[in-house]
PATI-208944 format. One record per residue: residue in one letter; x, y, z of N, C-alpha, C in turn. Coordinates in steps of 0.2 Angstrom, whole numbers, plus 2048, in hexadecimal, padded with zeros to 3 digits. Layout:
N
AXYZXYZXYZ ...
This chain:
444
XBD07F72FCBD07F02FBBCC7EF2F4 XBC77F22F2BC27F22EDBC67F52E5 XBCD7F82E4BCF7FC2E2BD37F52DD XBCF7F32D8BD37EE2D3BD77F32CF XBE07F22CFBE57F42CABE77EE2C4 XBE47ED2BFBE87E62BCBE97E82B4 XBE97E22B0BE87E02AABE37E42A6 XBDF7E42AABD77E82A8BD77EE2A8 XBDC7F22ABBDA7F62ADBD77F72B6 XBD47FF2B7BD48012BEBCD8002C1 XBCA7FD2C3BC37FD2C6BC27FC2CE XBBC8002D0BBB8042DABB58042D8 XBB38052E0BAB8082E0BB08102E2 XBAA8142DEBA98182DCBA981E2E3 XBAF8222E4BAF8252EABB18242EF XBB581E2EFBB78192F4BBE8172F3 XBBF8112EFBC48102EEBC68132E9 XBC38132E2BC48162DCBC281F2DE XBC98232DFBC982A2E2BC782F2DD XBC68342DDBC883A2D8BD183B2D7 XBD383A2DABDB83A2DABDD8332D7 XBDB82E2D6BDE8272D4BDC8292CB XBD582A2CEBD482E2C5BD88322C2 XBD98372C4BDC83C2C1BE48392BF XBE88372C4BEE8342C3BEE82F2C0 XBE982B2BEBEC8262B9BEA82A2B1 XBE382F2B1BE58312ACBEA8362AA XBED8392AEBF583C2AEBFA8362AB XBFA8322AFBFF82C2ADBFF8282A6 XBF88282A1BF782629DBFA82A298 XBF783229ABFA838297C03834295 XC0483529DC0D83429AC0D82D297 XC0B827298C0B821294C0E82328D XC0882528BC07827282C0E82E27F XC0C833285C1283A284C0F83E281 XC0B83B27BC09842278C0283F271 XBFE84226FBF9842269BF284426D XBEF83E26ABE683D26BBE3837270 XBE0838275BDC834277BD5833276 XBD382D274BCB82C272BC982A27B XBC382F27EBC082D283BBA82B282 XBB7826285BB0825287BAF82128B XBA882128DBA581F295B9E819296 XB9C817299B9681429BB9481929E XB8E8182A0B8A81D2A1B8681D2AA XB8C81B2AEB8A8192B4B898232B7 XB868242BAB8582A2BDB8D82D2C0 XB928292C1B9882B2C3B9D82C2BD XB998292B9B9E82B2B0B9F8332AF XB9B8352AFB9B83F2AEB9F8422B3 XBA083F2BABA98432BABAE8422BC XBAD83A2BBBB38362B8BB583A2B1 XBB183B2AEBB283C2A4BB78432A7 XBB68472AABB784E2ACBBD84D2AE XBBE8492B3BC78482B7BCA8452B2 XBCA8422AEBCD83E2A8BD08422A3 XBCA8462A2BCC84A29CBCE85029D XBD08522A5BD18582A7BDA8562A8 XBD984E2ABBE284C2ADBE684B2A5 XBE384929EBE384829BBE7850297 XBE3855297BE5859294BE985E296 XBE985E29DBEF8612A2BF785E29F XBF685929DBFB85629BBFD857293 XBFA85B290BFB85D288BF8856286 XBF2853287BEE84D282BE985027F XBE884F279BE1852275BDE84B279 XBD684D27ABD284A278BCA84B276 XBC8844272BC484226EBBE83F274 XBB9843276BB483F279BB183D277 XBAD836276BA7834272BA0834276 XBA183527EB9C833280B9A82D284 XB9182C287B91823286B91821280 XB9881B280B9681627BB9B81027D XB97809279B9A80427DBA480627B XBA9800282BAD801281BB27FD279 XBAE7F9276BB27F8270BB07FC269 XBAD80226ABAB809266BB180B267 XBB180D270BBA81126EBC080C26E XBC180626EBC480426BBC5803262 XBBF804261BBE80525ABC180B256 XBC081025ABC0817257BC681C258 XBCA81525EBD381825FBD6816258 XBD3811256BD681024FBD5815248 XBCD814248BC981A243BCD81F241 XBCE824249BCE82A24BBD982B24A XBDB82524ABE082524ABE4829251 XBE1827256BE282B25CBE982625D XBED829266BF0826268BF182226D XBE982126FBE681B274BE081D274 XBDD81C27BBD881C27DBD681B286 XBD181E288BCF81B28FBC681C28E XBC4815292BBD813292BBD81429B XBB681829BBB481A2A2BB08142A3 XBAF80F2A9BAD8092A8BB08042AE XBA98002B0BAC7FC2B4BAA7F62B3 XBA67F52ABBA57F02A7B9F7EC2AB XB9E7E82AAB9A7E22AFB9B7E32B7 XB9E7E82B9B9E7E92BFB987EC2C3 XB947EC2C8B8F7EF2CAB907F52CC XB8A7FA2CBB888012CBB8E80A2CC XB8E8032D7B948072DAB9B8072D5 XB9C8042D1BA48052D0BA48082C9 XBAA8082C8BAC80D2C1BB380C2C1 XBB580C2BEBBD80D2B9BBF80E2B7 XBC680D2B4BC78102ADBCB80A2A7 XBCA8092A0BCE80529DBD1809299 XBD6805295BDE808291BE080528C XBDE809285BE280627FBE580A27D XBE880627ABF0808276BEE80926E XBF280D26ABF080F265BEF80B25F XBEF80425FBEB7FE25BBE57FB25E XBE27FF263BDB7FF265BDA7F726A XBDF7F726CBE07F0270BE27F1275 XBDE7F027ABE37F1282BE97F1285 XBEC7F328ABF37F228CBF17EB28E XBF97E928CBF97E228EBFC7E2294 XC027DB299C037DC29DC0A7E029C XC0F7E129BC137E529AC117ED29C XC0E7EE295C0B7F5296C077F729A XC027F429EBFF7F52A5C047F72A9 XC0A7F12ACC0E7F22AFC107FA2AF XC137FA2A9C178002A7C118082A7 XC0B8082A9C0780C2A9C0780E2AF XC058072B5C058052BBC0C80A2C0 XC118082BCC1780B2BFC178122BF XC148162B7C1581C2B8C1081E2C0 XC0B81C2BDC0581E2C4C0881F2CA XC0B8182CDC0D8182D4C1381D2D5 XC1781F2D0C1E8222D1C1A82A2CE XC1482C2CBC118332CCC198362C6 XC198312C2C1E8332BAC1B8382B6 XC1883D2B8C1283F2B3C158452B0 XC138472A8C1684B2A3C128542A6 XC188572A6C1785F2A7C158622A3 XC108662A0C0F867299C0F86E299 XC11874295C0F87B296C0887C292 XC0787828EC01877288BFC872289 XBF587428BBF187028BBEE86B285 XBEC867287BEA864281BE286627E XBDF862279BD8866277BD4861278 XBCD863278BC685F279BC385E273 XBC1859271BBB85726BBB685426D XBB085626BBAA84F26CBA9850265 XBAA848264BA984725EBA084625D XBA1847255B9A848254B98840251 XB9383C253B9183524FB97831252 XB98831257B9D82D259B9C824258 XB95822258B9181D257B9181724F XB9381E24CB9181B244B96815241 XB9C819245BA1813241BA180E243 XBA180C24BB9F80624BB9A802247 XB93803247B8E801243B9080123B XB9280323AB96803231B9B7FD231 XB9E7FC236BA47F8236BA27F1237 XB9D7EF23BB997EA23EB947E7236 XB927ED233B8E7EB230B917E9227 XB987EB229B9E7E9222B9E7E3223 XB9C7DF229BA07D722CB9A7D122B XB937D5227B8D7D022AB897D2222 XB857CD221B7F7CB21CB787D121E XB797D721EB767DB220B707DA21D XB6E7D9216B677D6213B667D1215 XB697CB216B667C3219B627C421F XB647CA225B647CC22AB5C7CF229 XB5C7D4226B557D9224B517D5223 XB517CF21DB4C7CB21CB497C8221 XB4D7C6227B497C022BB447C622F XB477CC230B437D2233B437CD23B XB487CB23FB487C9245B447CE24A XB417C824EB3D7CF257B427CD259 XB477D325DB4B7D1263B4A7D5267 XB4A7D1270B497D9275B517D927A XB537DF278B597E327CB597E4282 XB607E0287B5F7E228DB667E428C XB667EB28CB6D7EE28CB707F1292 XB6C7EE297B6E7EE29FB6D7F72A1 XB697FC29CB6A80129DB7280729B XB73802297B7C801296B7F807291 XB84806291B8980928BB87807282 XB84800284B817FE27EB7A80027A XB78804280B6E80627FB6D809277 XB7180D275B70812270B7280F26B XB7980C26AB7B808262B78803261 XB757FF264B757F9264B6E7FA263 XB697FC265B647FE262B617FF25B XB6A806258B6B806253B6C80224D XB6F7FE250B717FA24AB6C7F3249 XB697F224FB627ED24CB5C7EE24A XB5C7F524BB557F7245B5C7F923E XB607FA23FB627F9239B627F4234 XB647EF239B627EA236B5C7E6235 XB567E9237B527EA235B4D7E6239 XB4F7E5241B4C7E0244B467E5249 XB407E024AB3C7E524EB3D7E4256 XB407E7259B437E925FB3F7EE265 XB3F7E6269B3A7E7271B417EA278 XB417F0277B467F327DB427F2283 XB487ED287B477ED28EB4A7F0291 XB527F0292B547F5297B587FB291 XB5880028EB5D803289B5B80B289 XB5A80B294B5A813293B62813297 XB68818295B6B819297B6B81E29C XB6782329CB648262A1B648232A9 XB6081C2A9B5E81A2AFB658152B3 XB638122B9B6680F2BCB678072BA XB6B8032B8B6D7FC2B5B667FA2BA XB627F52B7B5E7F22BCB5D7EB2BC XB657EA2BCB677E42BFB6C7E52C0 XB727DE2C2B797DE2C2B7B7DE2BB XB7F7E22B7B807E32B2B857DC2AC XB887D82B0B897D22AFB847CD2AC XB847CC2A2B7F7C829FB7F7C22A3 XB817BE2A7B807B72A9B777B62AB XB777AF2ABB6E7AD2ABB6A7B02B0 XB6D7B02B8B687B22BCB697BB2BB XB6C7BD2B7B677C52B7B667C62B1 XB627C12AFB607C22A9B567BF2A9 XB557BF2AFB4F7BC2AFB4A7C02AA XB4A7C62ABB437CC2A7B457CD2A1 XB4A7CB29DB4C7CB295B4C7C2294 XB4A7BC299B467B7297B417B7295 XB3C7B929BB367BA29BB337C0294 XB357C3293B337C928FB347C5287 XB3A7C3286B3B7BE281B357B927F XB337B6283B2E7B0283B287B4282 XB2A7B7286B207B9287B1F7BE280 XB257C227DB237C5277B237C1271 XB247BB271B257B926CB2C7BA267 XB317BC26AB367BF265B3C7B9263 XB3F7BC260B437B725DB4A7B525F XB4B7BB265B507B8269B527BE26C XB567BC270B577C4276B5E7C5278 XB617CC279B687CA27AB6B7D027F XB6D7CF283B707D3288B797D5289 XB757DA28AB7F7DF28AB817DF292 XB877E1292B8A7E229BB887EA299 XB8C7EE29DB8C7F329EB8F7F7298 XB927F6295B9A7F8291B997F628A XB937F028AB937EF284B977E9282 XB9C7E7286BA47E5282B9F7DC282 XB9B7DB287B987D2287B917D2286 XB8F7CE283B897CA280B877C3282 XB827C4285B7E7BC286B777BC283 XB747B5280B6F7B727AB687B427F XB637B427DB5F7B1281B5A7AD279 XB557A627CB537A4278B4D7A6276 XB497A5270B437A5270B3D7A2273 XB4279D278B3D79927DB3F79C285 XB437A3285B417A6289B467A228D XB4C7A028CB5379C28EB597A028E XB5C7A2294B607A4293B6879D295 XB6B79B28DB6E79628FB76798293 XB787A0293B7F7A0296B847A2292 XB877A8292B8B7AE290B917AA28B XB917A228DB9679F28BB9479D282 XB8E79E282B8C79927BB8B79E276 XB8F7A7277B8C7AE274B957AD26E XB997AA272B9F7AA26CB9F7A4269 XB9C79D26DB9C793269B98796265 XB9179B264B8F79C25EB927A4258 XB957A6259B997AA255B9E7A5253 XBA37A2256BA879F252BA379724E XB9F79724FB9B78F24BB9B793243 XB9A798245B9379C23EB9A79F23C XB9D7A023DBA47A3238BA779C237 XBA879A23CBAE791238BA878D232 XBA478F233B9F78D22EBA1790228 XBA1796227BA279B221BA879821E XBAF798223BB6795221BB678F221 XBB478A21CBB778221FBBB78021B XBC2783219BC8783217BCB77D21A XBCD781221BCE77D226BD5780228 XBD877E22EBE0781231BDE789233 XBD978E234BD8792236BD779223D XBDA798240BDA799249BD379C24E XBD379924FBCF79B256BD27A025B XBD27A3260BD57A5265BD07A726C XBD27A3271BCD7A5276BD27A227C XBCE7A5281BD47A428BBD179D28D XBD479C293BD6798296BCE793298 XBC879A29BBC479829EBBF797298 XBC0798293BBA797290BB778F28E XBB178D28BBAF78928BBB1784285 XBB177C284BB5778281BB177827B XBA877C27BBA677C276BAA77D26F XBAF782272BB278626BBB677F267 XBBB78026CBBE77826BBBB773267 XBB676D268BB176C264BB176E25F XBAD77525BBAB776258BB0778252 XBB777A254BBC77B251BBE77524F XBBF770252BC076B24FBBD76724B XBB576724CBB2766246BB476A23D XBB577023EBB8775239BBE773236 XBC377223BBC976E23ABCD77623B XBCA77923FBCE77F244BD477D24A XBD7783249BDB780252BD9786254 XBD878425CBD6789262BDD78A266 XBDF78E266BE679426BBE1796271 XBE3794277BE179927ABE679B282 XBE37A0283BE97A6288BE67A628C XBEB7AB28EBE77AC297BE27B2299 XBDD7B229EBD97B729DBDB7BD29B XBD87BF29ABD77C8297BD67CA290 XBD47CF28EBD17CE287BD87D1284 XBDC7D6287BE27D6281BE77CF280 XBE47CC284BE97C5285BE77C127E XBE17C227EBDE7BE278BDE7C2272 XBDF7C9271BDF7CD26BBE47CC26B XBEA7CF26CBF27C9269BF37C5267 XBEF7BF26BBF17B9266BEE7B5262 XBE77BB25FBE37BB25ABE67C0255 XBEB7C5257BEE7C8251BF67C4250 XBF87C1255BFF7BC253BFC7B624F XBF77B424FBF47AC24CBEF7B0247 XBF17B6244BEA7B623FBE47B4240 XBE07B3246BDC7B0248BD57B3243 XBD07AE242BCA7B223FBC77B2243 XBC57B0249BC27B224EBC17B3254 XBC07B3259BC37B3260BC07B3263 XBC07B6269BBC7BA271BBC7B4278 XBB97B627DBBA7B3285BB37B2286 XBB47AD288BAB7AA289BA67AC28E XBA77B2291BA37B5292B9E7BC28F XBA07BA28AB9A7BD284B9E7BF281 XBA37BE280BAA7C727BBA97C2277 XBA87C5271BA97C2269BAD7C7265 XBB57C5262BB97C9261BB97C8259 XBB87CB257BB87CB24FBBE7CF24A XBC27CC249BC77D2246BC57D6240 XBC07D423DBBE7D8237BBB7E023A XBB97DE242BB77E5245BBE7E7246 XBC07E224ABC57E5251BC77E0255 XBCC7E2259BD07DB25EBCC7DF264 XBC47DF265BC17E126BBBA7DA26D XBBB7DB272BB57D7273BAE7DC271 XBAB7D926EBA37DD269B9D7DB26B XB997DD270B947DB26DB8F7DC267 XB927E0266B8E7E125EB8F7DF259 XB957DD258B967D7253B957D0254 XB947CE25AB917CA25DB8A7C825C XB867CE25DB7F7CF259B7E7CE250 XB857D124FB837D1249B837C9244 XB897C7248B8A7BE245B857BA247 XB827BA24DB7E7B8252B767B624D XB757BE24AB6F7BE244B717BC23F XB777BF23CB787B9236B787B3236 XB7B7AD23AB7A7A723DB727A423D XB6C7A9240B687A823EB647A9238 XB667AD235B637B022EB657A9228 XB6C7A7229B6F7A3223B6C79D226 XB6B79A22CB6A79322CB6279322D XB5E79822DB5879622DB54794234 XB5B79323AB58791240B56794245 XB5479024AB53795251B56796253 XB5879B258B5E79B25DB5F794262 XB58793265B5A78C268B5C786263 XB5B78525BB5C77F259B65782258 XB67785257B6D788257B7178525D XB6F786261B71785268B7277E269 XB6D779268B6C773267B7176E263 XB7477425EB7877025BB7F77025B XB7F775261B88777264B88773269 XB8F76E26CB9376926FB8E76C277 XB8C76727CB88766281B8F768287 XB8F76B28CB9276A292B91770294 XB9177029BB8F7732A2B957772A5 XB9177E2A4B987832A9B967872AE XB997842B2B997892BAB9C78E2BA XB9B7932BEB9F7982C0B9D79A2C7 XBA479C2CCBA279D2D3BA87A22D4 XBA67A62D8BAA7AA2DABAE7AA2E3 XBB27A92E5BB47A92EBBB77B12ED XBB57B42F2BB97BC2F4BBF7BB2F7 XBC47BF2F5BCA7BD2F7BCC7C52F5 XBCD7CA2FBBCC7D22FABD47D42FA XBDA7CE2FCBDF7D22FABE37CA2F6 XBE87CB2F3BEC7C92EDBEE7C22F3 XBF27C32F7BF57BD2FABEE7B92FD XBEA7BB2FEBE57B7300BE27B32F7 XBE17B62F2BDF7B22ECBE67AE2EC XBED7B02EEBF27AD2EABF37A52EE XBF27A62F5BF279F2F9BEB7992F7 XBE679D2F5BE17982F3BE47952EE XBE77972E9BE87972E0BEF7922E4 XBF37922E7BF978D2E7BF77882EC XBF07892EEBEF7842F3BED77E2EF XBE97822EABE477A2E4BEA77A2E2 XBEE77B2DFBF477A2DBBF87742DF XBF97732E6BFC7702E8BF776B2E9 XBF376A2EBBEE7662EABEE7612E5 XBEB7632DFBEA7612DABF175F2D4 XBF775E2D6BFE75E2D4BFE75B2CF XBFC7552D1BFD74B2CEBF874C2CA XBF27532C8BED7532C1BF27572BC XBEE7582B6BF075B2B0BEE7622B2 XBF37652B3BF176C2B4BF57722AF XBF07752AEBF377D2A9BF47802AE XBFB7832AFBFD78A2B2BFF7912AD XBFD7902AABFB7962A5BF979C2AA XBF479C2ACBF17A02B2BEE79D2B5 XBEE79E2BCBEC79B2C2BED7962C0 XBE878E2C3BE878A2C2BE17862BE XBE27832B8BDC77F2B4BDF7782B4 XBDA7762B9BDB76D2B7BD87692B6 XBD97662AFBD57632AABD675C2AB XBD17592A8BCE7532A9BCE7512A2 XBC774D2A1BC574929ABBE74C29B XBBE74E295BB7752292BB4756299 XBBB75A29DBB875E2A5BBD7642A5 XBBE7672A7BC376C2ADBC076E2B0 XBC47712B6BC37792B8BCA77E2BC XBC77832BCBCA78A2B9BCC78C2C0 XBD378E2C5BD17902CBBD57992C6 XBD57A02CABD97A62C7BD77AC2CB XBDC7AF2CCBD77B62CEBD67BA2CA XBD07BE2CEBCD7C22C7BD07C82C5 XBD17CB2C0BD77D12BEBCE7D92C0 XBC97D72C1BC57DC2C0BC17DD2C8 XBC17D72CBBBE7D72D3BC27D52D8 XBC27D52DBBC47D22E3BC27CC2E5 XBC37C92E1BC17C12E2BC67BC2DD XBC57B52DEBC67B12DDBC37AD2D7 XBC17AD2D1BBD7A92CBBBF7A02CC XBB979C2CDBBB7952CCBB57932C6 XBBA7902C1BB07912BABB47862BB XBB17842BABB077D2B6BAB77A2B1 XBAC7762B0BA97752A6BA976D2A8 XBA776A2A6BA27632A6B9D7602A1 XB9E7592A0B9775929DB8F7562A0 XB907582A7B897582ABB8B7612B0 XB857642B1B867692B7B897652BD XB8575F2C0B8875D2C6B8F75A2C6 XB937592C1B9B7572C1B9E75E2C0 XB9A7642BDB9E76B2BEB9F76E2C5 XB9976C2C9B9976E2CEB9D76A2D3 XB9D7652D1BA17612D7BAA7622D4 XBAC7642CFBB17652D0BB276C2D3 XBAE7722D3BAF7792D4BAF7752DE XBAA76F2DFBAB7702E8BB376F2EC XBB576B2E5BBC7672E7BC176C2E7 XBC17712E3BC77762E3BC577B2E7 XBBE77D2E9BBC7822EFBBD7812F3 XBBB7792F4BBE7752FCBC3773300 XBC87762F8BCE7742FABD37792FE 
């Protein structure tokens, strides 16, 4: 029941639903996906990743796949480095923001961009029908050496690297114990900041729920404040999301880590007629603040290939999903935290501000997020047509699931592509009218 197959990719707890057979055959089935070259593999660093990495890379070469191991590092490094490396995809060991017990796997395609839903499908099928390539010729193993660099070289091509060194920022890292521990380190004393690590031993156990939202963010408030630093910023597991915390020891919500990456680039560009791109659920801040720019905002449906597409069909200068992914095409069509960071410090270096007066000056509105369990498909799929029929006679996007929007309001009903649940986010300009929309469509 635990055993998510989607858009995203495969994700289980660990020994349970996610098997050593489910591993092994999908990475066989990826094997025949691609038929033949180079695979870039890497992992988060959950104690289940080391033989996970082993069955992957063992079903992988069985099948005539070279591969490229790079080790822990987060998952848009090997998105990164499928392209670099000129490889002919990739697979991330990874269950992202998911807790401890689980693990999984994700899948790019050889322009470092995920399968979309087509290509999942067509991945999906080999799996289930056991389509897998015979090979007489094994494939070969690499670990790359520095697998870390090019990302940091690449991030730091996109950013006022001096303006950054000057302010000599404190910032303290809650890297959740992550995927992110080591580069990210890297590249803010690179950048020349003086850096209080809270959690960035990979070694240890995540010592929270890996997901940057507010309530597990409590000990990289507190640390912020109490150090005096100049801002604080937390990774999921994976690296791929970023939420920032203030110098007042405020953690304001995963949603304002891309409303300020896109403010600080539409600033840079004020042309005008330039693209946005971001999904369904994110917050109307962008909206807003595109508009002031004289941008148009596109937005798709959840998933982050769904937004890399049509950030590479709209020439988009900037992107990502507002749960911290900041997609910057000068990196890559991945969600970054590290480019995240890097615009994030620019932002403050060029304007002179705090992180909270920055804040202060981005569009005001309140976002919920709840989660309802719904552990098989027809049980999410009767709630989702249940509000739908309910709510008819309102404005509704069926885009995915169901978003029914108001004036200066919505909310978001979908299932989740990565859990066993149900997602209901609503947006408002008080908390109390987000949550009262979120009772209406729960209640319903």
């Amino acid at each position: 029941m635990t055993l998510k197959i989607s858009i995203s990719g495969v994700r289980g707890i660990t020994g349970a639903s996610l098997t050593d057979e489910v591993i092994s055959d999908f990475s066989k089935a990826f094997a025949a996906y691609i038929k033949k070259g180079a695979v870039i593999v890497g992992r988060d660093p959950r104690p289940s990743g080391e033989k996970i990495k082993d069955i992957v890379i063992s079903g992988l070469n069985s099948s005539g796949i070279n591969v490229i191991y790079l080790g822990v590092c987060p998952t848009p490094t090997v998105q990164l480095m499928v392209k670099e490396l000129k490889a002919d995809g990739g697979m991330i060991i990874t269950a992202s923001h998911n807790p401890g017990q689980w693990n999984g796997l994700k899948f790019v395609r050889k322009d470092g961009i995920f399968l979309n839903k087509e290509e999942a499908e067509r991945l999906i099928e080999i799996y289930r029908k056991r389509s897998f390539i015979a090979s007489n010729k094994k494939g070969s193993l690499k670990v790359q050496d520095k697998p870390l660099a090019p990302h940091i070289k690449k991030v730091h091509g996109c950013i006022d690297v001096n303006s950054i060194r000057k302010n000599k920022f404190k910032v303290v890292l809650d890297s959740c114990n992550g995927a992110g521990s080591e580069i990210t380190l890297m590249l803010l004393k690179e950048l020349g900041c003086d850096v209080i690590e809270l959690y960035t031993d990979p070694g240890k156990p995540f010592p929270h729920d890996p997901e940057p939202i507010p309530e597990n963010l409590n000990a990289l408030c507190e640390k912020v404040k109490g150090s005096g630093a100049d801002i604080g910023f937390a990774q999921d597991a994976d690296a791929d999301r970023l939420a920032v915390v203030t110098e007042k020891g405020i953690a304001p919500g995963e949603e304002y880590t891309l409303a300020i990456a896109v403010q600080h680039i539409l600033s840079k560009n004020k042309s005008g007629g330039q693209k946005v791109v971001t999904n369904l659920s994110t917050s109307m801040m962008v909206d807003d603040i595109a508009k002031k720019y004289g941008a148009k905002v596109v937005r798709t449906r959840i998933g982050e290939v769904n937004v890399a597409e049509e950030m590479v069909k709209q020439k988009a200068l900037i992107g990502g999903e507002g749960n911290g992914g900041v997609m910057y095409p000068k990196v890559g069509y991945a969600r970054d935290s590290l480019i995240g960071i890097g615009l994030i410090l620019e932002a403050l270096s060029s304007s002179g501000k705090s992180i909270s007066s920055v804040l202060e000056g981005l569009p005001k509105y309140f976002i919920v997020k709840k989660k309802v369990d719904c552990p098989s498909k027809a049980e999410a799929d009767s709630l989702i047509n249940k509000v739908r029929s309910k709510f008819s006679n309102e404005r509704l996007d069926l885009t995915e699931g169901v978003k029914i929007i108001y004036s200066n309001a919505w909310v978001h009903i979908r299932a989740s592509n990565t859990e066993p649940v149900v997602r209901v986010i609503a947006e408002a300009e008080s908390r109390n009218k987000a949550l009262e929309l979120i009772s209406k469509v729960i209640g319903s």
